[in-house]
C-alpha positions as CSV (number, residue, x, y, z in Angstrom):
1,X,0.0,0.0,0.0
2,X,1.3,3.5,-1.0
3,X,1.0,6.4,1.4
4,X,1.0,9.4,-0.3
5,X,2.5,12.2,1.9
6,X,3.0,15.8,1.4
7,X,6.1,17.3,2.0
8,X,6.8,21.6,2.8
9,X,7.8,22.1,-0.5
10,X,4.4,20.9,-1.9
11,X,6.5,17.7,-3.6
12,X,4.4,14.4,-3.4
13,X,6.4,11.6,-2.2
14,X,5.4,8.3,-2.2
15,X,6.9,5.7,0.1
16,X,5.9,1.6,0.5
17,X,4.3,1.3,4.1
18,X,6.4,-1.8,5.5
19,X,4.2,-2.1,8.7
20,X,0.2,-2.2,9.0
21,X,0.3,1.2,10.5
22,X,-3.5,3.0,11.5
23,X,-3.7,6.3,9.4
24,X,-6.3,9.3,10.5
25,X,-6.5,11.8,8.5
26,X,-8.2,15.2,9.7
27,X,-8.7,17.9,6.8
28,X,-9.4,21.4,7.1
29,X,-12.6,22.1,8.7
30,X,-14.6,23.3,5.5
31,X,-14.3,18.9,4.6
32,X,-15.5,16.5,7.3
33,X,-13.1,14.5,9.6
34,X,-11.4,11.9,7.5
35,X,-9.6,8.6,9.4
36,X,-7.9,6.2,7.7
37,X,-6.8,3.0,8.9
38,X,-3.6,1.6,6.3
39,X,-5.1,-1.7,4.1
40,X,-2.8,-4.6,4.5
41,X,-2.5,-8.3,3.4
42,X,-4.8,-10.1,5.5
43,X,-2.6,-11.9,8.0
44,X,-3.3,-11.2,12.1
45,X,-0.9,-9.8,12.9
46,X,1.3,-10.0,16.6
47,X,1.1,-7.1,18.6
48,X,3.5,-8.0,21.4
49,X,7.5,-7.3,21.4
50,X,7.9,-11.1,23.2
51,X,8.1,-14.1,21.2
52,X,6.3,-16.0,23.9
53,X,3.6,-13.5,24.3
54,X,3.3,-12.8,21.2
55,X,1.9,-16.5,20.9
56,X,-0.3,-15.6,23.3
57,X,-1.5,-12.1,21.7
58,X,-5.7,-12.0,22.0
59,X,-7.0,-11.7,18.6
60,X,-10.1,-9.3,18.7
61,X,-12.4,-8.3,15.0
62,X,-13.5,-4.8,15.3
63,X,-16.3,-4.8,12.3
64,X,-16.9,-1.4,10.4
65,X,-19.0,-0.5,7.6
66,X,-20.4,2.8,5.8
67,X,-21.9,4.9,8.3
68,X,-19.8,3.6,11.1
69,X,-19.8,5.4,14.1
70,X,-15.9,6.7,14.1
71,X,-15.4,7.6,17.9
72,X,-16.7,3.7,19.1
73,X,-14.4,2.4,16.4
74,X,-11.2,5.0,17.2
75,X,-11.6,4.3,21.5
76,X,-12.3,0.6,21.1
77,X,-9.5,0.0,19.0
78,X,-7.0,2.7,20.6
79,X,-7.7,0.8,24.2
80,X,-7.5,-2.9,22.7
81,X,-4.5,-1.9,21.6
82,X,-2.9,-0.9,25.1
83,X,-3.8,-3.7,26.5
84,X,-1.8,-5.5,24.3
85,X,-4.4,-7.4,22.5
86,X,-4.0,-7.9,17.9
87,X,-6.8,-5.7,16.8
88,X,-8.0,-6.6,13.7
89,X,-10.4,-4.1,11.7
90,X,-12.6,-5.8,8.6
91,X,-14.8,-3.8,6.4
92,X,-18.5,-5.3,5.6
93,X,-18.7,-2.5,2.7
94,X,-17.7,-3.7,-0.7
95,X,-14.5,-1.7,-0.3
96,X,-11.8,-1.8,2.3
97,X,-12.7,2.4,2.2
98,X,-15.5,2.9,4.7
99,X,-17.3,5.9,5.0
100,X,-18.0,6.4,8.4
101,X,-20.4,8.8,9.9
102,X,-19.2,12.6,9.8
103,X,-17.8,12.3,7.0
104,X,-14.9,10.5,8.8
105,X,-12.7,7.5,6.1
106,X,-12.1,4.2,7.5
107,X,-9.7,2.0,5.6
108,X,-9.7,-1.1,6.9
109,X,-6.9,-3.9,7.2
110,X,-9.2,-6.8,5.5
111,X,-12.6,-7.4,4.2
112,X,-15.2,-9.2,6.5
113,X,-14.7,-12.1,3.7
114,X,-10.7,-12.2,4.4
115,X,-11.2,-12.9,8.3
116,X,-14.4,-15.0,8.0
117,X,-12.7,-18.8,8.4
118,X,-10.2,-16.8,11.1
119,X,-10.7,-17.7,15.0
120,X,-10.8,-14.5,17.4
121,X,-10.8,-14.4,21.2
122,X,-13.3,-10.8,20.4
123,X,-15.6,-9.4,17.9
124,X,-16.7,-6.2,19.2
125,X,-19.3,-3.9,17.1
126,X,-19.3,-0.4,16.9
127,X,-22.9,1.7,16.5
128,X,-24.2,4.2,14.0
129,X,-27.0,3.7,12.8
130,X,-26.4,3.7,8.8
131,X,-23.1,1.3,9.6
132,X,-25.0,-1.2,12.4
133,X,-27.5,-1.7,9.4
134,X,-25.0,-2.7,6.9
135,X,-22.8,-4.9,9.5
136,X,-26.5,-6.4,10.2
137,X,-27.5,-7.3,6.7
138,X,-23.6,-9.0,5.5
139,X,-24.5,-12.3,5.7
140,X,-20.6,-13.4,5.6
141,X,-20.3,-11.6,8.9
142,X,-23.2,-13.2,10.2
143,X,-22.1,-16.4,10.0
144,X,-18.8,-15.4,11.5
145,X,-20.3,-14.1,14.3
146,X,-23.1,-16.5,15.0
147,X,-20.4,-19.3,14.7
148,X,-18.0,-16.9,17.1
149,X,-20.9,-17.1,19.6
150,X,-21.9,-21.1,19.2
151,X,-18.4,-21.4,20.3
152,X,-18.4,-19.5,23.6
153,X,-16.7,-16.7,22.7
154,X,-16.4,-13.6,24.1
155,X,-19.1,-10.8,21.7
156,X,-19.8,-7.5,22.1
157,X,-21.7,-4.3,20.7
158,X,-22.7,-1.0,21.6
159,X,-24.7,2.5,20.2
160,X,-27.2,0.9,18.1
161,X,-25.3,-2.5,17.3
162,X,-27.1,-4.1,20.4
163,X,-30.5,-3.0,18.8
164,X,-29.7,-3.3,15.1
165,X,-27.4,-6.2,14.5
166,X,-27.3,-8.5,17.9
167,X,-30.8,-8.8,18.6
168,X,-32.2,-9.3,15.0
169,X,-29.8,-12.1,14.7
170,X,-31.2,-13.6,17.8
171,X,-27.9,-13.3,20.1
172,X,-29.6,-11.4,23.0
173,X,-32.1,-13.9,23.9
174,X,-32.5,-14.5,27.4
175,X,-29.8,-11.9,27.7
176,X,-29.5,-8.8,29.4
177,X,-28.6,-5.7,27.5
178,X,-28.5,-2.2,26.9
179,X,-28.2,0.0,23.4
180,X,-28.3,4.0,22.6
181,X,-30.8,5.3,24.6
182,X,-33.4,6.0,21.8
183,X,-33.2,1.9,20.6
184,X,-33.8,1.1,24.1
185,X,-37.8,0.0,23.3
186,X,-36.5,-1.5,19.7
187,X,-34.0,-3.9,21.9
188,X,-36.7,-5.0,24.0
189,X,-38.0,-7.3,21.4
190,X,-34.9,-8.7,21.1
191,X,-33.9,-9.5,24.6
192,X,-35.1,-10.9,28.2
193,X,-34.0,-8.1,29.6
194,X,-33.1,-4.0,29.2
195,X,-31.4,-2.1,31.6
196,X,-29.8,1.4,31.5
197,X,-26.4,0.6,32.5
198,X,-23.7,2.3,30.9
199,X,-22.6,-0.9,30.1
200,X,-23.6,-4.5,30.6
201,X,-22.1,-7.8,31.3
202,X,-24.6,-10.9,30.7
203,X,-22.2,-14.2,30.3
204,X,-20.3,-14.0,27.1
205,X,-21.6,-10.8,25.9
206,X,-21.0,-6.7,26.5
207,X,-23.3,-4.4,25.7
208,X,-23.0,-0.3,26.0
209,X,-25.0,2.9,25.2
210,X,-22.7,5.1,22.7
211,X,-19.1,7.2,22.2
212,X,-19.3,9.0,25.8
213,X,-19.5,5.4,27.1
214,X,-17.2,3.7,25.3
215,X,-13.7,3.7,27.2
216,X,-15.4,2.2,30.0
217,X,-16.6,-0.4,27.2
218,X,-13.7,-1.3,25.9
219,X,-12.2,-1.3,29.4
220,X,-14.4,-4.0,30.7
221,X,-13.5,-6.0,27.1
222,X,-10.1,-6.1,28.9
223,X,-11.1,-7.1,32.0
224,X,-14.0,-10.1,30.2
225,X,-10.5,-10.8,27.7
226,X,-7.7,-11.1,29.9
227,X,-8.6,-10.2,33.2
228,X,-9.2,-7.3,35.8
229,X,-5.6,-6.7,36.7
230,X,-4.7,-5.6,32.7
231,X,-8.2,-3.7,32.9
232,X,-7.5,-1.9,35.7
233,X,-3.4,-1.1,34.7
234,X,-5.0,0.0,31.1
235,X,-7.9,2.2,32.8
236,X,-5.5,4.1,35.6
237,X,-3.3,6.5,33.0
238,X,-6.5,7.4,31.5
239,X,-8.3,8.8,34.1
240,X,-11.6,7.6,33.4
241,X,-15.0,9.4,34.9
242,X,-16.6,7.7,38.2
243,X,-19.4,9.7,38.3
244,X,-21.8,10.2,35.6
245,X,-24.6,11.2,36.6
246,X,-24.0,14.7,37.5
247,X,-24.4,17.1,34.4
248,X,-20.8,18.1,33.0
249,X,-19.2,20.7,34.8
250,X,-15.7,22.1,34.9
251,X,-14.1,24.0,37.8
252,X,-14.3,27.9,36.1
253,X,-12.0,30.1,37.9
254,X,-11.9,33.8,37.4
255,X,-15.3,33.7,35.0
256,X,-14.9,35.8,32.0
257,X,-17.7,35.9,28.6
258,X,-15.6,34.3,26.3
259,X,-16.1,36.5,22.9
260,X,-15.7,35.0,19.7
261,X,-16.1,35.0,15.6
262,X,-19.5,32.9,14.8
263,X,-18.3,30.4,14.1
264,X,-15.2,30.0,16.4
265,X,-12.1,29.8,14.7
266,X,-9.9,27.1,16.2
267,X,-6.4,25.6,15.4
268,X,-5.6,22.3,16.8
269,X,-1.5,21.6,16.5
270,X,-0.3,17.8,16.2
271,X,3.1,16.6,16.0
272,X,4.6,12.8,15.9
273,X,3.7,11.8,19.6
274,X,0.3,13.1,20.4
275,X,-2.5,11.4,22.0
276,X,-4.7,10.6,18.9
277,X,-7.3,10.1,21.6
278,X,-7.5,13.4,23.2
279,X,-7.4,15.2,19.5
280,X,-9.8,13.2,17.9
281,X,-12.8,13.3,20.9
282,X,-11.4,17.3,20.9
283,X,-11.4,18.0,17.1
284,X,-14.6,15.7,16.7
285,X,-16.9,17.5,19.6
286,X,-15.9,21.0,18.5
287,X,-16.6,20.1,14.8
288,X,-20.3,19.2,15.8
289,X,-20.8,22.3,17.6
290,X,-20.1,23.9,14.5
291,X,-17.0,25.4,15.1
292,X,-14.1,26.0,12.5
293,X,-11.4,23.8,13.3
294,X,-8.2,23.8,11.4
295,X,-5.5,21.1,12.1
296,X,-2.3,21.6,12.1
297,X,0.8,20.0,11.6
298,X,4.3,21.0,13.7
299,X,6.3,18.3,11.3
300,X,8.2,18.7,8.1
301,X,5.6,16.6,7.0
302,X,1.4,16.8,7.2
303,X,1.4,13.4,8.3
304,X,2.1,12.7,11.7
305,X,2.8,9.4,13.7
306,X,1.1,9.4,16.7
307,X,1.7,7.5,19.9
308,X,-0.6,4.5,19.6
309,X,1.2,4.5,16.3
310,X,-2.2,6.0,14.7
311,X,-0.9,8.3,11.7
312,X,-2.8,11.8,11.6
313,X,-2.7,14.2,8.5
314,X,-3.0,17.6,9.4
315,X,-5.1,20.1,7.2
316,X,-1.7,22.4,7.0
317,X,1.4,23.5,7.6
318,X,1.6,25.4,11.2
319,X,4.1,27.7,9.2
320,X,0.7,28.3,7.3
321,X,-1.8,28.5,9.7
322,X,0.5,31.1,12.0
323,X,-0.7,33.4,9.0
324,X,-4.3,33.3,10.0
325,X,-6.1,34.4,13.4
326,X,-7.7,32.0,15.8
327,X,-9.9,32.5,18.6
328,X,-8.5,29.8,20.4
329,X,-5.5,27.5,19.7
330,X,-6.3,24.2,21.9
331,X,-3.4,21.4,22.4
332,X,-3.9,17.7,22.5
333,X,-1.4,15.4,24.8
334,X,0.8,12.8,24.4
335,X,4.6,12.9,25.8
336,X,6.1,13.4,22.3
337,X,4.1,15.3,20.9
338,X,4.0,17.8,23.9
339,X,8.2,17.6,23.8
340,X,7.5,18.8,20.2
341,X,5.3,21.2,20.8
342,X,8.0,22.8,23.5
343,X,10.0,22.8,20.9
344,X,8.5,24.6,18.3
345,X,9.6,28.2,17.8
346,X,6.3,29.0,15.9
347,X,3.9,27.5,18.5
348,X,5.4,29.1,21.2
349,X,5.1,32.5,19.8
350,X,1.8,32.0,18.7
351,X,0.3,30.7,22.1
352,X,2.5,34.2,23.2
353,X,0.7,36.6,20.9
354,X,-2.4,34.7,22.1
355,X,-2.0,35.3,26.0
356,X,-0.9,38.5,25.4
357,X,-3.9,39.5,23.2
358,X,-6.1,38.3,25.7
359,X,-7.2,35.5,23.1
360,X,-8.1,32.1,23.9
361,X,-5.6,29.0,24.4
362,X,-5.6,25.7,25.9
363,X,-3.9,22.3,26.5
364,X,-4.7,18.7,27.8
365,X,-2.6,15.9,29.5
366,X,1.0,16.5,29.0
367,X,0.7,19.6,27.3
368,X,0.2,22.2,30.2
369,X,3.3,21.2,31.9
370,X,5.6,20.5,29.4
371,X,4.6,23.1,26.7
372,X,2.7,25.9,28.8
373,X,4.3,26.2,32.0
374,X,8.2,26.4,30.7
375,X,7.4,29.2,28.1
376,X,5.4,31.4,31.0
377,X,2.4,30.5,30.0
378,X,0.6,29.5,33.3
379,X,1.5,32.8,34.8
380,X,-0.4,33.6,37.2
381,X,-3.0,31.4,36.0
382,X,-4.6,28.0,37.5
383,X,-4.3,24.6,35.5
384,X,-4.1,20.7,35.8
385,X,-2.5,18.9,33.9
386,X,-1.9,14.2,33.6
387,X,-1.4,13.3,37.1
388,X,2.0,12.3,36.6
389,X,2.9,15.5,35.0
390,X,1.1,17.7,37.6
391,X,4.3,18.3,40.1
392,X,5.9,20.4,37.1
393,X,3.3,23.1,37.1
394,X,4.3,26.3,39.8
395,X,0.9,26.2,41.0
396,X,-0.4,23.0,42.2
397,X,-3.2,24.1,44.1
398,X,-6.4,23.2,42.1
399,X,-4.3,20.0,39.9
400,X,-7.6,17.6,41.1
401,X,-10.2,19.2,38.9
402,X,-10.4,17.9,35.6
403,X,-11.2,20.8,33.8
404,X,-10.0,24.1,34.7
405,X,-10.9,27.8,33.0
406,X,-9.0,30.4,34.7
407,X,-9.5,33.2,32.5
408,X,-8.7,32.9,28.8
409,X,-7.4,29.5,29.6
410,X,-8.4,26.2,29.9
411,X,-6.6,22.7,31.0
412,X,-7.8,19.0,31.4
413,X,-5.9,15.9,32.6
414,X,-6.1,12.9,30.7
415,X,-7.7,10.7,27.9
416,X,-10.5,9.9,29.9
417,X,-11.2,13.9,30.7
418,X,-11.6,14.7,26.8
419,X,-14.9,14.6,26.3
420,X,-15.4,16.9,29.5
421,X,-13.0,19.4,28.3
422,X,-14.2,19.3,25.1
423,X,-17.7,20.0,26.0
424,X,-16.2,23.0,28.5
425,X,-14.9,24.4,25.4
426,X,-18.4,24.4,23.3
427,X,-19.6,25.8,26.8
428,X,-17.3,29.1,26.7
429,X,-17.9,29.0,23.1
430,X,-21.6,28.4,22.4
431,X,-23.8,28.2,25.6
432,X,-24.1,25.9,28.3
433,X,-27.5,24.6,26.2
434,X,-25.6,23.3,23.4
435,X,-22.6,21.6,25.7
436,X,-25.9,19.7,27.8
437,X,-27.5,18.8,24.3
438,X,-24.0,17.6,23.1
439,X,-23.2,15.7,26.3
440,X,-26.7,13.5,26.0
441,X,-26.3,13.1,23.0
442,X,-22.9,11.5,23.2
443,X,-23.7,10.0,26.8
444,X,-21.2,11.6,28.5
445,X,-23.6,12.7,31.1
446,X,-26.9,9.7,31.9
447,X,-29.6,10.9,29.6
């Protein structure tokens, strides 16, 4: 497979991927959110550095088909992957190019057709309701699955897979399950029981309710897969919500009416080393408030390799977007990409002219410590920051919230706070309304 990647000089070079790496590719904000994940041979592949344990490697199918929803497939796959586990991902489409919901591009590594005489430990299904339709009606991965089942292995779904794809094919019944919130009275046909839980466990099969549920989904895969001690050594860096049933809120500090274009203009920087979590959820929420998000790459290069080796294509050059005027510039985490970001002569002097103009900026995870707080940035100013990152920053003394807005600046902690600062962000931006609507509709917060 050729990747085709765009160098400063506006030169096209083409290079012959040797490994099956996961490409997302985010274009400017005027074209929808494009991911791709890089085609290869059909082969499963061994995900461990340990010959022995790479015999031992838990082989899970992640499913995907036009109108996929790309969140559930992007967090199940990104937290299957840290627990060590050989992600597959097949397309039921006629085309290893999926188009996924929001205009996001899924190319997947096989066809349903490649995998279906192949034995895995998982097959979990993401929702959206075009894509759980077309997964439903292949028939090839029908009799995967229903064969997957009859030999009592481990199945799961969530959003409107549940509803749309499980239940028709008679795999809830006697079951306990739960489905997106507006399926809920479509899945009771299909099962003995529905409850509301954010997600469900019922013998061999996990159910869940939609993206703002789905770490904890793909958590509890971990724990059904291999056990609760890799669960719970996956779930503690990403510092995952306990509570959700109080409404989103975020810990604002100084309160000031945040004043912007309509729509919001927004740059979001990446470099090789960023969480592709945090700027996905990030670029992905803002982008269905409506705002104007431009992404942009730090590199010599638009594509970027990220640190679950997820490879992002940025919409520019930051050399280009320094030339244009954003209401808020908001960095993702990610140890290497936050290093890069330090390093970067442009970025700093941007986030500069922003402070100083009293403009909006803000950074997630690693970010605020190792970007923000060496270049001045957190003067006199109150931000968290990851947990393990949080003895760099001067002032320590609000570092438990997850979301902080001091000001013109905001800060979050972690993978598992990205929705949360996300929606802060469409708060200060758009309206409390709008963040509420947005956080039910994602079921961030309990319907």
């Amino acid at each position: 497979m050729e990747s085709h990647i765009r160098k400063k000089e506006g030169e096209k070079k083409h290079t012959q991927m040797a490994l099956p790496l996961r490409h997302l590719r985010l274009f400017p904000h005027t074209l929808p959110l494009s991911l791709t994940l890089t085609p290869k041979r059909f082969t499963p592949s061994l995900s461990l550095s340990s010959t022995a344990l790479m015999a031992t490697a838990h082989r899970v199918l992640v499913p995907i088909a036009d109108g996929t929803e790309p969140m559930e497939a992007v967090i199940t796959i990104d937290v299957l992957r840290r627990s060590g586990a050989d992600v597959t991902v097949a397309s039921a489409s006629a085309t290893l190019a999926v188009q996924a919901l929001h205009g996001v591009k899924i190319l997947a590594d096989a066809s349903i057709s490649d995998v279906a005489s192949t034995a895995f430990d998982l097959v979990a299904l993401p929702g959206g309701l075009q894509g759980v339709e077309n997964l439903r009606d292949s028939k090839v991965l029908e009799g995967l699955v229903k064969k997957h089942v009859e030999e009592g292995r481990l199945y799961a779904a969530v959003c409107a897979a549940p509803a749309v794809v499980l239940g028709p094919w008679g795999l809830l019944n006697g079951l306990k399950a739960t489905c997106y919130p507006a399926l809920m009275e479509k899945l009771a046909s299909y099962t003995a029981t529905t409850v509301e839980s954010r997600v469900q466990v019922d013998g061999r099969v996990v159910t869940s309710r939609g993206p703002g549920t789905t770490m904890e989904f793909s958590v509890a895969l971990i724990e059904q897969l291999i056990g609760k001690e890799k669960a719970d050594e996956v779930a503690s860096p990403l510092v995952m919500r306990s509570n959700h049933d109080d409404e989103h809120t975020f810990k604002d500090l100084n309160p000031v009416q945040w004043t912007v274009d309509n729509p919001p203009n927004i740059l979001v920087p990446i470099a090789n080393g960023s969480e592709e979590m945090e700027a996905v959820i990030i670029i992905d929420v803002l982008r269905r408030a409506k705002a104007k998000v431009v992404v942009a790459s730090v590199e010599d290069e638009l594509e970027i390799l990220a640190s679950r080796k997820v490879k992002l294509e940025a919409d520019m050059f930051l050399d280009e977007a320094a030339k244009l005027s954003f209401d808020l510039i908001v960095l993702p985490g990610g140890l290497g990409g936050a290093q890069a970001f330090a390093n970067s002569e442009t970025l700093v002097s941007l986030l500069k002219k922003q402070r100083e103009s009293n403009k909006y900026y803000g950074a997630i995870c690693a970010s605020p410590a190792l970007v923000l707080e060496p270049h001045g940035l957190l003067k006199d100013k109150k931000a968290t920051a990851f947990p393990a990152m949080c003895s760099k920053l001067s002032d320590q003394s609000e570092v438990e919230n997850r979301v902080i807005v001091d000001g013109n600046l905001i800060t979050s902690r972690g993978p598992g706070t990205s929705f949360e600062f996300a929606l802060a962000i469409v708060e200060k931006l758009f309206g409390r309304e709008l963040a509420l609507e947005l956080a039910k509709t994602l079921v961030v917060t309990r319907p």
